[in-house]
N, C-alpha and C positions, 0 to 999 in steps of 0.2 A: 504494500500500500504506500503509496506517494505521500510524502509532509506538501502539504499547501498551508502554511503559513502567512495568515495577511492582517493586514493592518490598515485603517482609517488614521488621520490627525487627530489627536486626542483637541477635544472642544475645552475653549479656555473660558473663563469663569466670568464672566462679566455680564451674562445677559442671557436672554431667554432662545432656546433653539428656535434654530431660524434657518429659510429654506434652502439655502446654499449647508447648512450643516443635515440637511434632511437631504439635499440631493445626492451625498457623498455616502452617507452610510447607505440608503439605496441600492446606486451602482454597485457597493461593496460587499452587501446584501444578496447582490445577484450574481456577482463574482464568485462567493462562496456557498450558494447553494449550487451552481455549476457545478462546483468542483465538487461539493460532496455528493452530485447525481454521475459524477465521474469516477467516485468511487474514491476518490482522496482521501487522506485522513486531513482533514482540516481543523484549525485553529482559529478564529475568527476575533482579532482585540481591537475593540475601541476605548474611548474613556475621555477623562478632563485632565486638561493644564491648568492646577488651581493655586501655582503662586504666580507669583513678580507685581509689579507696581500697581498695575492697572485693577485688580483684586482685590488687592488692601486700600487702594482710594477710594475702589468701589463699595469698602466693608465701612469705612472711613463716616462716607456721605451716609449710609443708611445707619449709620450710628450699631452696628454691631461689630462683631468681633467675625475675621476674615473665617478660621472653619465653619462657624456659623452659617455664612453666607455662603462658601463652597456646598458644605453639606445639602443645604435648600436645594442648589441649580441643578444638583449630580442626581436628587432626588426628582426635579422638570426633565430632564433632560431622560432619565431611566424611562422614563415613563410613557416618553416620545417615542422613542425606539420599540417599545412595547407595544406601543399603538399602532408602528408603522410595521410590526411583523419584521424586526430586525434579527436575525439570528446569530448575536454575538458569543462567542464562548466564554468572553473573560472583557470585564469591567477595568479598566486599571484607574487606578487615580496616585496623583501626584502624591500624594498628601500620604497616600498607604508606606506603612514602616518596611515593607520590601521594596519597594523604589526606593526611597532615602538612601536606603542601605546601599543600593545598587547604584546610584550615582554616584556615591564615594568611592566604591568600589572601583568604579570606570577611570573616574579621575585619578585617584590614587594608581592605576592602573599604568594611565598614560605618563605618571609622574617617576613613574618605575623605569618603564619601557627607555619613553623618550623626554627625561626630564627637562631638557632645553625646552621645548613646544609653550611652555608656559613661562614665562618671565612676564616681573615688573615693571608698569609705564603709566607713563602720567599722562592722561588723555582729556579734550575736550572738544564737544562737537553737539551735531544738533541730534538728540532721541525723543523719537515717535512712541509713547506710551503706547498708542493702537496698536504697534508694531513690534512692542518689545525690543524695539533695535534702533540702535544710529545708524544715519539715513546718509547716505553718501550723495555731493553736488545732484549726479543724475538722477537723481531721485524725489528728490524737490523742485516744486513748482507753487513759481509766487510764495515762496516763503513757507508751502504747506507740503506735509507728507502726499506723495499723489494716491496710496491707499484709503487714506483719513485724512483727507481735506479741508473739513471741520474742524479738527483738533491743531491745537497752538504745538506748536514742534518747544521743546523744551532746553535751553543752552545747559550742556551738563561739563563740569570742570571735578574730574577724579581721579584719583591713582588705584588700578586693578590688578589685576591679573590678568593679561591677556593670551589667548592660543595662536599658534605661531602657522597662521592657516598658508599665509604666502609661499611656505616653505611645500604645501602640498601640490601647486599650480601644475608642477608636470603632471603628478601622478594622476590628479584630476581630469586633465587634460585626455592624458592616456586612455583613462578608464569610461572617458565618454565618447569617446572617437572610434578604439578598437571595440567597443563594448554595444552595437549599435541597439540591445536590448533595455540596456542597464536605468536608459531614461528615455522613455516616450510619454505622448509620440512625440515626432521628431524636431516640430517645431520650440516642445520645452527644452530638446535637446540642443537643437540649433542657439537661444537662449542661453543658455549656460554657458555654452564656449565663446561666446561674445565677448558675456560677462570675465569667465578666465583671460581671455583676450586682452580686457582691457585693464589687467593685475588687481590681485585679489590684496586686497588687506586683512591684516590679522584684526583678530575680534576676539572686543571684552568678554572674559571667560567670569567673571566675576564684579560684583556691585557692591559698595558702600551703602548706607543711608536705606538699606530697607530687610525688614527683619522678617516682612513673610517669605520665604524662602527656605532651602537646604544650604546649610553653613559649608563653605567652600573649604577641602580639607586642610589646605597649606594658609595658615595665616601670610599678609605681607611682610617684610621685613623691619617693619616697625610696630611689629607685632597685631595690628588690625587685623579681625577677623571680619571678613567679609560675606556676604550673601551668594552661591550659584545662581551667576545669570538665567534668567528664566529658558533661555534656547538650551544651556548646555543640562538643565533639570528638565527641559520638554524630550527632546530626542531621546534621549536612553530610557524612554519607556518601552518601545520597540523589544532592547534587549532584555530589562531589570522585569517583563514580566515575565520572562523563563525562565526567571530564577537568580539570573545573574549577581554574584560571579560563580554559583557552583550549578546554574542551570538543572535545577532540581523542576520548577516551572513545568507548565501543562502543553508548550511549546518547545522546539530548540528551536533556538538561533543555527544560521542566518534565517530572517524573513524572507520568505517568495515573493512579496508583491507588497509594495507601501500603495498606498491609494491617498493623496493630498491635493489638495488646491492650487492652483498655476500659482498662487501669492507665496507661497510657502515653498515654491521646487527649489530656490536656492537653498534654502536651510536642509533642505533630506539631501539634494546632490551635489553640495558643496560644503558645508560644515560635518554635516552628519557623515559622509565617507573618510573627509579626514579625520575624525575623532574616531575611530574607527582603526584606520590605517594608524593612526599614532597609538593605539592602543596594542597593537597587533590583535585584529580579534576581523572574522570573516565580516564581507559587506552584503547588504541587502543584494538579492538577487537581480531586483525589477522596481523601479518606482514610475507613479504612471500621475503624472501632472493634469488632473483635467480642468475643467474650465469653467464657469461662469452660469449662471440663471438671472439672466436680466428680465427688467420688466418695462417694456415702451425704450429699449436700447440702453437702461440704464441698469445695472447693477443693485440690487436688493442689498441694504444697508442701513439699520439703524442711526449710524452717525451722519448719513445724508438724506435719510428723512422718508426713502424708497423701502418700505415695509410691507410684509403679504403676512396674516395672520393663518401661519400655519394648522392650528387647530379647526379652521374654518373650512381651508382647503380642502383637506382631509375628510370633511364630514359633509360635503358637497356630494362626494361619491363612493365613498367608504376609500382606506386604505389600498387596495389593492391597487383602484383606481387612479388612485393619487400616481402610486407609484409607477404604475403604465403608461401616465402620463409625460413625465418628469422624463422617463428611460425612451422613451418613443422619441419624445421633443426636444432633448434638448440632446445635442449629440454629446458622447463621451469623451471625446475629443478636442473641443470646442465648446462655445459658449451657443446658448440659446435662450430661448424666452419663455416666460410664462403667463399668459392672460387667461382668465377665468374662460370669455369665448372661445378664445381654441380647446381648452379644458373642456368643451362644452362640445365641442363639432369630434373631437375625437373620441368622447366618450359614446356619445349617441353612434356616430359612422363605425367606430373599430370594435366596439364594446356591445353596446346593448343591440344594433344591427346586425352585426357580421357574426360574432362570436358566441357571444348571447343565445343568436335567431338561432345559430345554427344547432348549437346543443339540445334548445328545446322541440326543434323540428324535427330531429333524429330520434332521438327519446319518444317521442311522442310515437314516431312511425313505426318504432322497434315494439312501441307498449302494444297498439294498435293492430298491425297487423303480424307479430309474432307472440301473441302474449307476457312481452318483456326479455324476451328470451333471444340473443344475440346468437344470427344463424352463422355458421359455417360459409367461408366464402374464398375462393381462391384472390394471391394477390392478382395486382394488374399495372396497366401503367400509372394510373394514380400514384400507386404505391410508391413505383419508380422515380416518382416526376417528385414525390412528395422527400424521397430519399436525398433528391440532388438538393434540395432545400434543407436539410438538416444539415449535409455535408457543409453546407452556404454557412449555417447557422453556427457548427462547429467552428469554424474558421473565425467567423466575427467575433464570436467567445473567448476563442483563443489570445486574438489580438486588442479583447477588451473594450471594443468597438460594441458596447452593447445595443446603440439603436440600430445599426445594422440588423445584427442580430435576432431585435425585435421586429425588424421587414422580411426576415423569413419565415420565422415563425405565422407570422401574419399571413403570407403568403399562402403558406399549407392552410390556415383558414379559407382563404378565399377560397382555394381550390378546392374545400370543402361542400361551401357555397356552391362552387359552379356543374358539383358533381350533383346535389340534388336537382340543381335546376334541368341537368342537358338528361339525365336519367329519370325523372320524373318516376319516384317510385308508390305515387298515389293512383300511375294510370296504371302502372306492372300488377299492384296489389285487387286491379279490378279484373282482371284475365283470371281464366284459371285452369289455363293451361300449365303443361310440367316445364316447360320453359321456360314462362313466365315465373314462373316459383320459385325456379331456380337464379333467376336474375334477378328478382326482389332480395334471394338472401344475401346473395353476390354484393348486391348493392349497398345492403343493410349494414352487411358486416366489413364494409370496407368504411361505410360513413363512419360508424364506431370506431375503427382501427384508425380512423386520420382524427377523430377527436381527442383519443387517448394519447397518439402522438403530440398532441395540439396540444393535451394538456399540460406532459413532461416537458416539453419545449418553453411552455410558456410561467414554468414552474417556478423556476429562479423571479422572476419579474411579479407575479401574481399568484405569491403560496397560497392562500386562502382559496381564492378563488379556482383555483385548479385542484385542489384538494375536492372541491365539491363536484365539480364534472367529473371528477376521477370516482366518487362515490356515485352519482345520477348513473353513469352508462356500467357499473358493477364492477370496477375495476377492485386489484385484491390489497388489505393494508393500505398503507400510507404511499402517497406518490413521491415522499421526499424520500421515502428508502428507493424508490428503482434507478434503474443503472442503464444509461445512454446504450451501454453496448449492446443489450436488449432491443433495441426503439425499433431499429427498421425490422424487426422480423416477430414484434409483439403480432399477437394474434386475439381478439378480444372473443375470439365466437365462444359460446356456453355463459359468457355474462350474464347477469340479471340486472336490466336495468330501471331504475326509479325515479320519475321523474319529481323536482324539487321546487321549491321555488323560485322564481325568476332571479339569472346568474346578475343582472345588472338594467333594473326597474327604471323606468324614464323620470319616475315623480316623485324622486326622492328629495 
């Protein structure tokens, strides 16, 4: 059995899940229920980034004390993922005594390895709280962070600890160039060697002046103990949840697949490999930088006032739907948009038309004219045509192209669709001849065999809801146990099937 290992950006503490942090667990959602209808052993960890600045001002203003306030959001935040039918293995939080442990451990590690990497300097420059980072010239616009535009950039004058990142620029270099998997797709990749291009500065590994934090192991040399910068206590959750350093954990390391925000691809494929590499300890396999849910071309963002009230979303069409949407529309690749109307045009046309119609037509004709009972029927070209489409689907899966993906799967619906219409098995069921008999069951049983396909395909993207067609047409157990390599040659004939209630109601 294969380790699939993967990972989301752990959501940082300051505010309420919001739909860029529901786009990503989604996608990642369907990344690892693939894997495990692939038959992987998978590990699936998300979680919160609950220290550094922005945290404690935010614990600050509401007049409480900052775990207080973590505890609250990690408790919103659980409970989203719950709603959206997230299948995480393992919860991690910042704040848990085996991370702590396991950031010192790392550090302490790289101070072993390669103690130079870390040396004292007096530094000052402008830092973006939105961003936990000082913000280099190209980066600022008009005086403001171009991430958080809103927010006042802050002139910060420190003496740190800084890591000695410049030193990694070949290896960097190397590892994105010969490695053309290591970061997609290609354009985050293109991005980063820009970035290396244009010489990497070292970065503060450590902070003065703020106490929610994990205390950095090496005091300064005038004996100040300092705070773990929040980036070098965010990334090593990846590793500190398997255990690290003695990998005892419900994972090994290396991860197979980071799944992050284009905002964030510097921090996983340029700090995070060198921290890594200075460590001597393996690197992520794959990091896959995707992109954006705008709304009218703008970016969803509390600090610029572009807000979608995700609970709302959600209960517009139930969960499943949500997520069908999101994974259809907005490519995984790229950025896309979101308006309640197109929410609205695809749930009606892909959903309660195409998919919907077609379950309950089948079912009905299976109740109808075999008394529920799913006949025997040789394959045919359907079958075939519906195979090249899976092959299609596998491929997009592969390269994490999930809306792709979602157009073949769709596909095999249609052709679902157009197999009732061109066979018409209400005029077959009026004959009664042995011919005709026999090409009612023929037909029957081939509708069923492309819905149960329909189903497993459409598994990863709409558990719920495939789960229930998978019980309507009499399929056996649970559809998150079966296994791809099954699919083209599944046979549903002897089913019982039960027709349910409507997969996706227009007046809800």
């Amino acid at each position: 059995m294969t380790q699939f290992y993967l990972t989301t950006a752990i959501d940082y503490s300051n505010g309420e899940p919001h739909i860029g942090h529901a786009y990503e667990k989604i996608g990642a959602d369907a990344i690892a229920r693939y894997h495990r209808l692939r038959g992987d052993d998978v590990h699936f960890l998300i979680g919160m980034d609950e220290h550094g600045q922005k945290v404690e001002q935010t614990a600050v203003q509401q007049g409480i004390e900052p775990q207080a306030l973590v505890d609250a959001l990690a408790a919103r935040f659980s409970a989203m993922w719950k709603r959206l039918d997230i299948s995480y293995d393992q919860f991690m939080r910042t704040t848990d005594a085996m991370h702590r442990s396991g950031v010192r451990a790392l550090i302490e590690r790289i101070l072993d390895k390669n103690p130079d990497d870390f040396y004292e300097k007096a530094y000052e420059g402008w830092y973006c709280v939105g961003c936990e980072a000082f913000k280099q010239d190209a980066e600022i616009l008009d005086g403001k962070c171009m991430l958080h535009p809103t927010r006042t950039l802050e002139w910060v004058e420190e003496r740190n600890w800084f890591f000695r990142l410049s030193r990694y620029a070949d290896f960097l270099r190397t590892l994105l160039t010969e490695s053309a998997t290591f970061l997609q797709p290609e354009s985050r990749r293109n991005e980063m060697l820009a970035l290396i291009d244009r010489g990497l500065e070292d970065v503060s590994a450590s902070r003065s002046r703020l106490a929610w934090g994990i205390p950095f192991p090496k005091p300064l040399s005038s004996g100040e103990q300092q705070t773990t910068y929040v980036w070098f206590d965010a990334l090593p959750n990846y590793l500190t949840a398997t255990g690290f350093p003695d990998q005892s954990g419900p994972a090994k390391w290396p991860a197979q697949l980071h799944v992050v925000g284009k905002d964030i691809t510097r921090f996983h494929t340029i700090i995070w490999p060198a921290m890594l590499k200075a460590a001597e300890l393996p690197l992520p396999e794959r990091v896959w930088g995707h992109g954006f849910v705008l709304f009218g071309g703008e970016r969803f963002s509390k600090s610029s006032g572009v807000k979608l009230d995700v609970d709302e979303a959600i209960s517009r069409h139930g969960a499943d739907a949500f997520r069908y949407f999101l994974l259809r529309e907005v490519p995984f690749d790229g950025d896309g948009s979101f308006t309640y109307e197109r929410f609205e045009e695809r749930y009606n046309a892909d959903l309660a038309n195409s998919w919907g119609n077609l379950a309950s037509r089948v079912i009905a004709m299976v109740e109808k004219y075999r008394g529920g009972l799913v006949p025997d029927g040789a394959f045919d070209d359907n079958d075939r045509l519906d195979t090249a489409d899976i092959n299609a689907y596998h491929s997009a899966m592969g390269g994490f192209l999930l809306h792709e993906a979602l157009n073949r799967a769709m596909a095999c619906v249609a052709r679902g669709n157009e197999t009732v219409q061109a066979s018409q098995p209400w005029a077959l069921a009026k004959a009664t001849d042995d011919r005709s008999r026999t090409a009612l069951d023929a037909i029957l049983s081939l509708l069923v065999r492309q819905l149960a396909r329909q189903a497993i395909l459409l598994a990863p993207f709409m558990p719920s809801k495939a789960q229930t067609v998978w019980e309507q047409i009499g399929g056996p157990g649970s559809i998150h146990d079966q296994r791809f390599e099954h699919l083209t040659s599944l046979s549903a004939a002897g089913w019982s099937v039960k027709k349910g209630e409507s997969l996706f109601p227009k007046d809800i």
